[in-house]
N, C-alpha and C positions, 0 to 999 in steps of 0.2 A: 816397595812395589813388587809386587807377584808378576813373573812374565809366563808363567806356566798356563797351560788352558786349562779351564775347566772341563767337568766331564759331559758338560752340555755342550761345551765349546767343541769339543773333540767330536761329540754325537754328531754336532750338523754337520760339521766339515764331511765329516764320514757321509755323509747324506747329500751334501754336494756332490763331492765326489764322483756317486753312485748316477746321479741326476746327470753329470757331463757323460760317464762314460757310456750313458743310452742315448743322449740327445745330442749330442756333437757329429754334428754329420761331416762331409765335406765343403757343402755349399754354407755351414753358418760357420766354419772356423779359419782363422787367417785373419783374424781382424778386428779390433776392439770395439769396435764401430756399428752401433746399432741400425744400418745403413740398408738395410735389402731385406724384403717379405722374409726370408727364411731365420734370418736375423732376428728380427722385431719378433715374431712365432717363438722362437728362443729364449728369452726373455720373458715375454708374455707367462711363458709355460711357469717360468719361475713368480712372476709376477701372482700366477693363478695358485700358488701354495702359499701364499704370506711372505717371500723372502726378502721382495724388499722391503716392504716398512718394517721388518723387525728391526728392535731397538728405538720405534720412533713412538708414541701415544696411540691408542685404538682413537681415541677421539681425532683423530688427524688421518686416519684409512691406514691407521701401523697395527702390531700383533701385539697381545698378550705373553707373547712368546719371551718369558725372561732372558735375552742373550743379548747384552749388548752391544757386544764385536761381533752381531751375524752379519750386519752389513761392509765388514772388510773382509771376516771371513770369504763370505761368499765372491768379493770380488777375489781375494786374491788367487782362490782355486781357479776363476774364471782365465784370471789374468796368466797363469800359472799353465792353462791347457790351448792357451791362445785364444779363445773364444770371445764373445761381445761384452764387456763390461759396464756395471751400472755403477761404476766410482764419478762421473758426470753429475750423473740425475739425482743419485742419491747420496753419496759421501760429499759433496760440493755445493747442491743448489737446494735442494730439500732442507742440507742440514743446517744453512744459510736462513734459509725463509723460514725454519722452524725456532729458531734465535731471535731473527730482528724483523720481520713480516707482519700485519696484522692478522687480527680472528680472522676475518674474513676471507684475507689472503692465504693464512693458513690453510684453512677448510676447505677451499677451492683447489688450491692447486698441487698441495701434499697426497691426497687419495688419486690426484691425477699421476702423478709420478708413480707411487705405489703401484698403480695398475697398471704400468708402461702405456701410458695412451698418448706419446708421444714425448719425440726427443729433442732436446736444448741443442742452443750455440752459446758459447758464453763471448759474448759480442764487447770487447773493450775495444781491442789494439787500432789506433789508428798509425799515418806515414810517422809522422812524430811525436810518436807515444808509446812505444812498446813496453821498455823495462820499467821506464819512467812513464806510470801511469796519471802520476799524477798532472802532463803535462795537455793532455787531452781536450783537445780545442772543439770539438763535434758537440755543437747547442741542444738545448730542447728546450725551445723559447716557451716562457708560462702563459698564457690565453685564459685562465682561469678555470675551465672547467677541462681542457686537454693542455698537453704541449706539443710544439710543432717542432720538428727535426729537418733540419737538413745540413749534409755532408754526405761524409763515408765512413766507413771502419775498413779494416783489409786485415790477411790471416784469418779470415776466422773459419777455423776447418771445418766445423758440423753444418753450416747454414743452409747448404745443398739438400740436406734430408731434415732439418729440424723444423719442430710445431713453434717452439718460441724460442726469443732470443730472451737469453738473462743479459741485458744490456746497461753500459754504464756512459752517460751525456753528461758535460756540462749545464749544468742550473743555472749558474752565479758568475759571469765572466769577470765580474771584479772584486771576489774573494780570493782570500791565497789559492793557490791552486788544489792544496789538498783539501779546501772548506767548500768547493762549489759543484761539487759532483755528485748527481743520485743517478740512482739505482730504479731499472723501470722493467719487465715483465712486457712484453711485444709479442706478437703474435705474428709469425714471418709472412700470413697474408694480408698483412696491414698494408692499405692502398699507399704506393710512394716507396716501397722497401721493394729493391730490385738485387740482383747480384750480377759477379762476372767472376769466372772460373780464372783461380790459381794453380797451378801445379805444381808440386815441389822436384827437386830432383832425384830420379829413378831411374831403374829399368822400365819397360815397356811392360805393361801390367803389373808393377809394384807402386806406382807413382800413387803418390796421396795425392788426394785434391785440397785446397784451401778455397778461399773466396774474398773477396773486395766485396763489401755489402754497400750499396748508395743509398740513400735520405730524399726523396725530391716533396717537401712538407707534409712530410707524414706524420698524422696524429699520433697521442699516446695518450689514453683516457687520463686524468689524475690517479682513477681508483688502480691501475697497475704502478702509480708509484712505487717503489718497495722502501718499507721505513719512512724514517723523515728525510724531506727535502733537503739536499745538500750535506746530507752524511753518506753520502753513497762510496769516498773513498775510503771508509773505515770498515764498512760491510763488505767492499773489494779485498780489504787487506784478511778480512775474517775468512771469505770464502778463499783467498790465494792458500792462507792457515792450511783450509782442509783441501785444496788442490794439491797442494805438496806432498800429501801422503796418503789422500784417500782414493786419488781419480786412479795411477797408475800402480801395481803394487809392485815390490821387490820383489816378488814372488818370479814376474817373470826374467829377472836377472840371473835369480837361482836358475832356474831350468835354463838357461843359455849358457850359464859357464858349466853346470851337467853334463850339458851335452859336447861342449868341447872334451870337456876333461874323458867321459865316455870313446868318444872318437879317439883321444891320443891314446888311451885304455887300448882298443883295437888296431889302430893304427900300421901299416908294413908297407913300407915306399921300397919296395926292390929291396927286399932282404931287410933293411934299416927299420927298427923301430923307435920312434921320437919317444917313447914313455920312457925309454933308459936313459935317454940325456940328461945328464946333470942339469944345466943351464933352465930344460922346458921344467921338469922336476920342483926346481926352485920356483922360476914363476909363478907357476901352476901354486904351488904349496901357501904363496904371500896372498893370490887372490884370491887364495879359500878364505884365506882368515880375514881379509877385508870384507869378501861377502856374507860370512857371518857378522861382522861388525853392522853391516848393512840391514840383516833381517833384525838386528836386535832395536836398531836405531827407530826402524819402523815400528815395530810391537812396542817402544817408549812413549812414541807419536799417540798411539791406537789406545793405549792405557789414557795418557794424557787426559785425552779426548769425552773420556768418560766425566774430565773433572770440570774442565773446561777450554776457552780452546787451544789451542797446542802450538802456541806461537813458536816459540824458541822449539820445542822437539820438533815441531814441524820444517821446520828450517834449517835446521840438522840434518833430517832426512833428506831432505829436498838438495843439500850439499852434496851431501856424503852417496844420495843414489846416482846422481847426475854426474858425478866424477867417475866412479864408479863404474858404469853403461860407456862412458868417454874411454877410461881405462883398459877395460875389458874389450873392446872394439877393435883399440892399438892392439893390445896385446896378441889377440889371437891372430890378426892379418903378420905380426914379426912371426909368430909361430910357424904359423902355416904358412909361410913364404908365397910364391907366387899363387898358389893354390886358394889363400884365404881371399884372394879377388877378382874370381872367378865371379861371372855369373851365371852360373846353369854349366850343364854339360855335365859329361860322365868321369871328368876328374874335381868336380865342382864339390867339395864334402858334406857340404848344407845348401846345397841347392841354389847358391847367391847368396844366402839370409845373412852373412857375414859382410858384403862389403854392402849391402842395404843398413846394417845396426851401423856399420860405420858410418854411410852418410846424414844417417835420423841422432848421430848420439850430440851432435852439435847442438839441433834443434831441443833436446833434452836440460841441453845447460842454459838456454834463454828460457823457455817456457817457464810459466809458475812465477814471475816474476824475477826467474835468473837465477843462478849459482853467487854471483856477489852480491847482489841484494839479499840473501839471504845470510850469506856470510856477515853482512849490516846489520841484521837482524839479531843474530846470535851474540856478536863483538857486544851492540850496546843494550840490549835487555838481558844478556844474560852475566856479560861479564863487566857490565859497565860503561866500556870506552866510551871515550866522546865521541859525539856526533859531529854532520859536517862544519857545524857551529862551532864547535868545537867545547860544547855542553855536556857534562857526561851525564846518562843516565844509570838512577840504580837498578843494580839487578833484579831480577823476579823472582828470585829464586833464592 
């Protein structure tokens, strides 16, 4: 496997690049989140050069443009400059429905993405259902020509500003639980779909919002089924595949230990510079070579991906980044002693941004379906182990 880029690969990035550093204002950056007029404009603008469907079929609203890593290219630079990223809409839901969707869902709703003409919520998690999704009690009773829904879901962070939900109901109450689950395409102004505001915890203007989404018999056409009926936990476990390394990239873990390491680089507390200490020295030195270990992990994923989907690399990365961001968090708050938790203020070194990575790196190890379920992942398709059955599976590899 080649992990080197090509020189078209190199062309666009260069061409990204060039694209943030004119259109990155201060009202679209600070936020991955296609969430606000200036935002969406952002996007769009990329939208209006072909960037994101590249890599996808022109018959599908994608480009001619031979580069098949331009769509994590392009996120990672994003991800990389802080900016809105489309690893959601198109490394996750697109690449999903371009897999297991039909013609006609294809055709409909891929040239919609492409064009940024509005943004998803990827609507699973309910109270007792997170990691363990297969556990998900939320109906969508069959009526024959729709189905009707009622419950909730909760967590679900984009619902406040998204066009649709990629949403996943129980079909089948008396299948195993991983056989009764599909996959359904929602339209967040579907009559009976209501919300109630989540907050996570924060500062006072850093706080994410999530959201509690409620059901009071709201229809779903059949025709937004996605796939077959009650395979929907297998097309979750596909799309988690490309959640784990398409939606967020390493890119912006690099630029965050940079800029530590840049800070200790200048550094002078009263005479004292922390770059001399042995102790910061060594640390600093181990999480270089872990976050290399990291971007490579990703670009294994990213190749993978070309061949098909990227189970096992994908769940590697999703280990390996999430410890990683957890790691990296610790580390620089022992560094920077009282200073690294700080929020704001003129001995603050990052402005806050450090003891906010620390309270979001927890959230990083559930999301994607979690750091040990992924660890599950690896153990028995890659290496074999037995499962909880205590069944071993062969490797894939």
């Amino acid at each position: 496997m080649d992990f080197d880029w090509s020189p078209a690969e190199i062309a666009f990035r260069e061409e990204v690049r060039a694209f943030i550093a004119e259109e990155l204002t201060e009202d679209v950056a600070g936020s991955i989140f296609i969430d606000t007029p200036a935002r969406i404009e952002f996007v769009t603008k990329m939208a209006d050069r072909g960037w994101l469907g590249m890599g996808f079929p022109e018959e599908y609203g994608g480009s001619a443009t031979p580069v098949p890593l331009a769509p994590f290219i392009l996120n990672a630079e994003l991800d990389r400059a802080g900016a809105p990223i489309i690893g959601k809409n198109v490394g996750t839901i697109a690449s999903t429905i371009y897999h297991v969707a039909s013609e006609e869902m294809k055709k409909d709703f891929l040239p919609k993405i492409f064009r940024n003409e509005g943004q998803w919520a990827i609507t699973y998690t309910e109270p007792n259902a997170g990691t363990d999704l297969g556990s998900m009690q939320c109906r969508a009773v069959d009526k024959g020509d729709h189905f009707e829904v009622s419950g909730m879901k909760h967590f679900i962070t984009s619902a406040h500003f998204c066009r649709w939900h990629w949403m996943a109901l129980r079909t089948d109450p008396d299948a195993p639980k991983h056989k009764g689950i599909s996959i359904f395409i929602v339209d967040h102004d579907t009559p009976g779909l209501s919300l109630s505001r989540m907050d996570t915890l924060g500062r006072e203007g850093t706080t994410h919002r999530t959201n509690q989404v409620f059901f009071d018999k709201m229809k779903i056409p059949r025709s937004r089924l996605v796939g077959e009926q009650n395979k929907g936990f297998y097309y979750m476990m596909q799309a988690l595949d490309y959640e784990r390394f398409a939606i967020l990239s390493f890119a912006s873990r690099v630029r965050r230990f940079d800029n530590i390491v840049g800070w200790f680089r200048r550094a002078d507390l009263n005479g004292e510079r922390p770059a001399q200490d042995p102790h910061t020295r060594r640390s600093l030195a181990r999480m270089a070579a872990r976050v290399e270990v990291g971007t490579m992990l990703e670009r294994l994923a990213i190749c993978r991906a070309q061949e098909a989907v990227p189970d096992v690399e994908a769940s590697m990365n999703k280990v390996w980044g999430a410890s990683i961001g957890d790691e990296f968090a610790q580390l620089a708050l022992d560094l920077l002693g009282p200073l690294g938790g700080l929020w704001g203020g003129e001995h603050s070194p990052f402005d806050g941004a450090l003891a906010d990575e620390y309270l979001m790196a927890g959230h990083a190890r559930v999301a994607a379906g979690g750091v040990d379920t992924s660890k599950s992942i690896v153990a028995r398709r890659l290496l074999g182990l037995p499962n909880a059955l205590g069944k071993p599976e062969l490797p894939q590899r």
